[in-house]
C-alpha positions in Angstrom: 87.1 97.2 82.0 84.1 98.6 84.2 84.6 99.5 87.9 83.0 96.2 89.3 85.8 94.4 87.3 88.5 96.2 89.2 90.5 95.7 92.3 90.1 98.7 94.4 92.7 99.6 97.3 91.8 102.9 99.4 94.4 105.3 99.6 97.2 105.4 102.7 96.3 108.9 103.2 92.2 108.4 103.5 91.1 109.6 107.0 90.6 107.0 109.7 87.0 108.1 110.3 85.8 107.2 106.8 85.5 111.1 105.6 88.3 111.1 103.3 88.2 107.9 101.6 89.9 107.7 97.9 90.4 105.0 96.1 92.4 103.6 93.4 92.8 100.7 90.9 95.5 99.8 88.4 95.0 98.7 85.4 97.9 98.0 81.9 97.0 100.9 80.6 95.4 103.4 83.5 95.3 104.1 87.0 91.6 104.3 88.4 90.4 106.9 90.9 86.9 107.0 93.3 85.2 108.3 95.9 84.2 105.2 98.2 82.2 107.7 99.9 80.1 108.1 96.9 80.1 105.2 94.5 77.4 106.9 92.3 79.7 109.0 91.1 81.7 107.4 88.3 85.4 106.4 88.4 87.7 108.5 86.3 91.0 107.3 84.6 94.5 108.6 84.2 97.4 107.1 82.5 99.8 105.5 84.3 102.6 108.3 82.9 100.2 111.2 84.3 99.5 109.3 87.5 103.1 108.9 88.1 103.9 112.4 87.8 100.8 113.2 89.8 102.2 110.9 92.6 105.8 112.2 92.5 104.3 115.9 92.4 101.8 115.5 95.7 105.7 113.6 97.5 107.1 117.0 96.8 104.4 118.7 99.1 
């Protein structure tokens, strides 16, 4: 599935002047990460096991 195909939601904890803007979208088998800052740069996935433990690890912060 290629970037355009996805449907991108920006992250709660992107800054509210646009500087700090991540973005994610979820596919069945991997959670997509960007920079909507920077869209040259290309997406990178994780799957949704390591994404999970990434998101309860950064809670625990």
């Amino acid at each position: 599935m290629s970037a355009s195909e996805l449907v991108w939601f920006k992250s709660s904890y992107s800054g509210t002047q646009g500087d700090s803007c991540l973005e994610v979208a979820f596919a069945v088998q991997a959670v997509h990460v960007r920079d909507s800052k920077d869209l040259t740069r290309p997406a990178f996935a994780v799957g949704r096991e390591g994404w999970a433990r990434f998101v309860q690890h950064a809670g625990d912060r």
